[in-house]
C-alpha positions in Angstrom: 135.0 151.4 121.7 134.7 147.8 122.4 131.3 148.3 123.5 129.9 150.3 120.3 131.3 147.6 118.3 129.5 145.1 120.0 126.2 147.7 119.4 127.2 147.4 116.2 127.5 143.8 115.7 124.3 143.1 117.2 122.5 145.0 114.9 124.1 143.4 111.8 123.2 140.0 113.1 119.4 140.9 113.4 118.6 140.4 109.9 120.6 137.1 109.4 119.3 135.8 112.6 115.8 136.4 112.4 116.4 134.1 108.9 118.0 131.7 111.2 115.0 131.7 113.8 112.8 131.5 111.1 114.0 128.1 109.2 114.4 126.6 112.4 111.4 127.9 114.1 109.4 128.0 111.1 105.7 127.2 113.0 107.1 126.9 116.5 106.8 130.1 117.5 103.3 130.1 119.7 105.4 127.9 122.4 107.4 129.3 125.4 110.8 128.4 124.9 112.5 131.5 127.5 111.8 132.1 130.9 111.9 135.7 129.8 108.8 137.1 130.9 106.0 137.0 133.9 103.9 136.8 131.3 105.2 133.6 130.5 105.1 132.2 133.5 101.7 133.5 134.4 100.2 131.1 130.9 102.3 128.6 132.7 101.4 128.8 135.8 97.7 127.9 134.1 98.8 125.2 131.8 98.4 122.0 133.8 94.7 121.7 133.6 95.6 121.3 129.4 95.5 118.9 127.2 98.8 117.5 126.4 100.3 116.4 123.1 103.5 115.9 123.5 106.5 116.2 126.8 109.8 116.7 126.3 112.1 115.7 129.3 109.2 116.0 131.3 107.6 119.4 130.6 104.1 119.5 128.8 103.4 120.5 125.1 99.7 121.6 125.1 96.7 120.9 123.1 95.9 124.9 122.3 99.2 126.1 121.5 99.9 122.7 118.6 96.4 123.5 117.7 97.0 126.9 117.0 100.7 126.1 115.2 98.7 123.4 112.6 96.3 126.4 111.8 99.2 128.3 110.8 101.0 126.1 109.1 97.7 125.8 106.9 96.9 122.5 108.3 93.0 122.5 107.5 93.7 123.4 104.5 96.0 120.5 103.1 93.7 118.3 100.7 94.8 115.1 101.6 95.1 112.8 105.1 99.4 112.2 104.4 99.4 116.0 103.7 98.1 116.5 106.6 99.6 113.9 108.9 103.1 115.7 107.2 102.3 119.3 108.5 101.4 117.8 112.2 104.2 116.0 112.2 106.7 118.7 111.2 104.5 121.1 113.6 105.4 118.8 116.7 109.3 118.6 115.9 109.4 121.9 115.4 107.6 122.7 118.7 110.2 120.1 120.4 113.1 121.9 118.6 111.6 125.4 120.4 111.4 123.9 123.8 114.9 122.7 123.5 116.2 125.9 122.6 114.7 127.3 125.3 116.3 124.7 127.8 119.7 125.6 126.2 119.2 129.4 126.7 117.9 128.5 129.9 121.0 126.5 131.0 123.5 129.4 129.6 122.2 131.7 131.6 120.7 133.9 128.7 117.9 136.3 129.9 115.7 138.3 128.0 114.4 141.7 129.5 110.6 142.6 128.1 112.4 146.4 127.8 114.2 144.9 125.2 112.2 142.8 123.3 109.7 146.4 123.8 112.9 148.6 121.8 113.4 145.9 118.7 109.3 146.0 118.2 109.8 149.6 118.2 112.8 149.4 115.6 110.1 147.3 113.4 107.8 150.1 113.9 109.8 152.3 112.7 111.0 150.3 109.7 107.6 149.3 108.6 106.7 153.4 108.9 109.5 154.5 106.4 107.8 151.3 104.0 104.6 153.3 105.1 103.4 150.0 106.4 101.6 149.2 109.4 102.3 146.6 112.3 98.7 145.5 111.7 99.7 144.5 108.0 102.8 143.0 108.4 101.3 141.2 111.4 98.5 140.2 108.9 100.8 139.1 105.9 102.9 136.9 108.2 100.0 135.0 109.7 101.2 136.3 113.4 100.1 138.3 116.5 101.9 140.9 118.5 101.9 138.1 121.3 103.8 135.6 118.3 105.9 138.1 117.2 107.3 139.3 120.5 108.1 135.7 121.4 110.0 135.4 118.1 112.0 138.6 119.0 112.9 136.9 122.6 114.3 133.7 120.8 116.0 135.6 118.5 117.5 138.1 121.1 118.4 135.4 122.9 119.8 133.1 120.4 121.9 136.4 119.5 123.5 136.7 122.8 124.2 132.9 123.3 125.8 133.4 119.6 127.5 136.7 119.4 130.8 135.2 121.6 131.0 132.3 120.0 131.0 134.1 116.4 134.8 135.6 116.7 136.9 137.0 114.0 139.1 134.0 114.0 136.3 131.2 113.8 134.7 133.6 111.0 137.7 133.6 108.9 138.5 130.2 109.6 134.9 128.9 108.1 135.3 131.0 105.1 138.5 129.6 104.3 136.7 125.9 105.4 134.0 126.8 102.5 135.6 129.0 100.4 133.6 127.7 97.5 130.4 128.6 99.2 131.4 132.1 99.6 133.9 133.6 97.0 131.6 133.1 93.7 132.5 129.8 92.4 129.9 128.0 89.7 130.1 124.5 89.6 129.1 122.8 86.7 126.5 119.7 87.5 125.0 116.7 86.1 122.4 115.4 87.9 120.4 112.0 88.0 116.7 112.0 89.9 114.5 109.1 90.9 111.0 110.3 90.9 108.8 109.3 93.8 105.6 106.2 93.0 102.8 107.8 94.6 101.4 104.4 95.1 104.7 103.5 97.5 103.3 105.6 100.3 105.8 106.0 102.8 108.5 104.0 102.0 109.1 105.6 98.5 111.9 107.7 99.5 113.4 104.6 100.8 113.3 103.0 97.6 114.4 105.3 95.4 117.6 105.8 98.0 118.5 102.0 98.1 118.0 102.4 93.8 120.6 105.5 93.7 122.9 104.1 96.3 122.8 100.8 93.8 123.2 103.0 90.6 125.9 104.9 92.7 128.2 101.8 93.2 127.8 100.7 89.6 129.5 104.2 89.1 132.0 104.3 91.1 133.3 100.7 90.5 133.1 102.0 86.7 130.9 99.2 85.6 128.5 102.1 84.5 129.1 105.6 83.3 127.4 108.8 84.8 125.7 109.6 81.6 124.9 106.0 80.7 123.3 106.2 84.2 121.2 109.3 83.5 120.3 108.1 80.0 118.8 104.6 81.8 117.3 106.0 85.5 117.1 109.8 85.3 113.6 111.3 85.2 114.2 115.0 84.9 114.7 116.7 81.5 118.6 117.2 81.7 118.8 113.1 81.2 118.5 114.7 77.3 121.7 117.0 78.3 123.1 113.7 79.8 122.1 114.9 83.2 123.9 118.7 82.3 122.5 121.7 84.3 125.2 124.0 83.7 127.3 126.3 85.9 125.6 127.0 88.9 126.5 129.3 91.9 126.2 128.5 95.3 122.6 130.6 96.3 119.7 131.8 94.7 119.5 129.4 91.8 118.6 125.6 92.8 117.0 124.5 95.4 118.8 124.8 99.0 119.4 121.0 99.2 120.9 120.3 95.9 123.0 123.5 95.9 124.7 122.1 99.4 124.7 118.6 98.3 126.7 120.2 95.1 129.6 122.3 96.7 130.7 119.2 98.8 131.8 117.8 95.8 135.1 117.4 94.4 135.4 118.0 90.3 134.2 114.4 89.1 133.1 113.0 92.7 129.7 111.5 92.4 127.4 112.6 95.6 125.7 109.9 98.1 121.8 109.9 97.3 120.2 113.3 98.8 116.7 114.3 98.5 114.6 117.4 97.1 111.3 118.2 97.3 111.6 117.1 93.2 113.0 113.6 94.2 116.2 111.5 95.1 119.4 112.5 93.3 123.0 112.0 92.2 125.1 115.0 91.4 128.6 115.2 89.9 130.5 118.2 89.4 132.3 118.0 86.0 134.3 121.9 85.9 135.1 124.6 88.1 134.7 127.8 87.5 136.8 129.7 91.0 135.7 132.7 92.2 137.4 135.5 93.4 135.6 136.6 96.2 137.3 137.4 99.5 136.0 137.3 103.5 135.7 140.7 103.6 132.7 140.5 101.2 131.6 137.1 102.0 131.3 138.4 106.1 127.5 138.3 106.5 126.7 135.3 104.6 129.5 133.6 106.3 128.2 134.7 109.7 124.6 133.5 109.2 126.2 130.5 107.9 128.0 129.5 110.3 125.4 130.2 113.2 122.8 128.2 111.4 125.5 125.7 111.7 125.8 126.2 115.3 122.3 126.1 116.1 121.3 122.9 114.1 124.3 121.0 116.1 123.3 122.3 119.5 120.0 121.0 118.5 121.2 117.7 117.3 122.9 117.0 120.5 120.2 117.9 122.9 117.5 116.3 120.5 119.6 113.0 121.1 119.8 113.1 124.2 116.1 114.4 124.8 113.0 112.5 126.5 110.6 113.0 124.1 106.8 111.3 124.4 104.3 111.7 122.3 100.9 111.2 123.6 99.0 108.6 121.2 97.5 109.9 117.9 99.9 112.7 117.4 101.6 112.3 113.9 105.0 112.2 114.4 108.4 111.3 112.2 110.1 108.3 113.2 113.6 107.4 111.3 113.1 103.8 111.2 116.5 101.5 111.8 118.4 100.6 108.6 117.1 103.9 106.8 119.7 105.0 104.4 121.2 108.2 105.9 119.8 111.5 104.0 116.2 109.6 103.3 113.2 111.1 105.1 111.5 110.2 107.7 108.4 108.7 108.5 105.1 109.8 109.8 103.6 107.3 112.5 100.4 107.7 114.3 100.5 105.5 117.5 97.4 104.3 118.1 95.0 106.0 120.1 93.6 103.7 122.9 93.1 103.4 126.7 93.6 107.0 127.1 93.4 108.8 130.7 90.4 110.6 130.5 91.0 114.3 130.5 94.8 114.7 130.5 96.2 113.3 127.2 94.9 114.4 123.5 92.3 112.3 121.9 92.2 112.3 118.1 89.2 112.3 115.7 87.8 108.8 114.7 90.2 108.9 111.4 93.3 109.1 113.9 94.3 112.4 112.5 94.8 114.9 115.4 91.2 116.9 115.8 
């Protein structure tokens, strides 16, 4: 019994853990994270005559594989150099994030058969033949391989088994009742304030408009300004007509990702710290409550993909900090530069591109974008 439950589990967490694999991992899959595979190790075995881009704690990140990550993250065709410096950059930490993912399954001891990665592509078979798809479109519409998708299937079949323990009844229950909010149908009605990026500030405009909304922020909370005198005087979006107003809005599927978390941290009249969107910097307050009535039972599979997106972002946090990480000149990368207000974005830097040894590192174009 207690093994067909675990079956059983296993398969409910494919769906929500391929979504988790696929935020995190996003363009990183081309890499080899898992020592699952001979086949792995044979493409390893051959690596070392490479071009490198990037090591983490030691081990190589090559030329061919980043190359062929940018591509599918649609790096040739972004229109303008920050555009493109932006995908490269998010390619490389993304690449890092894989590699130390694959150290942590590593170091737990987590193995991944080719037999078994072999009976989930045959599951997707299947699946795709009842859509009377192919593997040859879906392969197609996702901008993949076989060879791509069979590595995602290892990560996430390992990420699965590192998870699955850790992902008990108890701990479930206890995050639900943690986040209830998040789970049991609540709305929160929001007012809102955005900043609006200068194009003309470059890189540091995120860092501007944070130090302006922490500044408004304090005016707010010491009550020398009120939260819709605020909007009315700083607030770009259309809602500063509605006093910042956007209504009641539930935890998913409506806003963005980033302002709905921000949101449901909130306390009925707390105004938020300064958080970013791809729309700008903003200041939320919640000004009603309407509860849901939700319970766990119903809330179960959002709660468990939840909670192991959770778990992965703060294994990765802790190993990122504690990482080796050198980029080889030229390679966009983000830096968080010292004094940044927490929540702001990071920058792109380029280190420049001289006195290279011949042969071994990557040597950008003459505009210093990666070739």
């Amino acid at each position: 019994m207690a093994v067909r439950a675990m079956a059983v589990r296993h398969v409910s967490l494919r769906t929500w853990l391929t979504l988790c694999v696929c935020s995190l991992l996003t363009l990183a899959v081309a890499a080899h994270p898992l020592p699952a595979t001979a086949d792995d190790a044979a493409q390893d075995a051959a690596a070392p005559s490479a071009i490198i881009v990037a090591r983490i704690n030691g081990t190589p990140v090559y030329r061919a594989i980043y190359e062929e990550v940018l591509r599918r993250a649609g790096h040739d065709a972004a229109t303008t150099p920050q555009q493109r410096q932006q995908i490269a950059a998010r390619v490389i930490e993304e690449l890092i994030n894989e590699r130390l993912l694959g150290e942590l399954l590593e170091e737990n001891g987590v193995q991944v058969k080719s037999t078994e990665v072999d009976a989930m592509m045959a599951s997707l078979r299947s699946q795709l033949a009842a859509r009377q798809q192919t593997l040859d479109a879906f392969l197609s519409e996702s901008g993949r391989d076989e060879t791509v998708l069979r590595k995602q299937m290892a990560t996430e079949l390992g990420l699965n088994k590192l998870l699955v323990p850790l992902l008990t009844e108890s701990r479930l229950q206890e995050y639900f009742d943690e986040h209830r909010q998040e789970f049991d149908g609540t709305r929160l009605r929001v007012s809102h304030i955005v900043l609006r990026p200068n194009s003309a500030a470059g890189s540091a405009a995120d860092s501007n408009l944070f130090t302006q909304a922490a500044a408004i922020r304090e005016q707010i909370v010491a009550g020398e300004l009120t939260f819709s005198d605020a909007v009315r005087q700083h607030s770009a979006g259309q809602s500063r007509l509605r006093d910042g107003d956007l209504g009641f809005i539930p935890r998913h599927g409506l806003l963005h990702e980033a302002f709905a978390t921000a949101a449901f941290r909130l306390s009925k009249g707390e105004v938020s710290e300064p958080f970013i969107t791809p729309f700008g910097v903003h200041l939320a307050t919640v000004t009603d409550v309407e509860a849901g009535r939700g319970g766990f039972a119903a809330a179960r599979p959002e709660v468990q993909k939840q909670l192991a997106s959770e778990l992965v972002r703060e294994m990765l946090a802790e190993r990122r900090q504690a990482a080796d990480v050198v980029y080889t000149p030229g390679i966009p990368h983000f830096v968080t530069p010292a004094g940044q207000p927490a929540g702001s974005s990071p920058e792109v830097v380029v280190e420049p591109a001289e006195k290279l040894p011949p042969g071994e590192l990557f040597e950008p174009n003459g505009d210093g974008n990666a070739s």
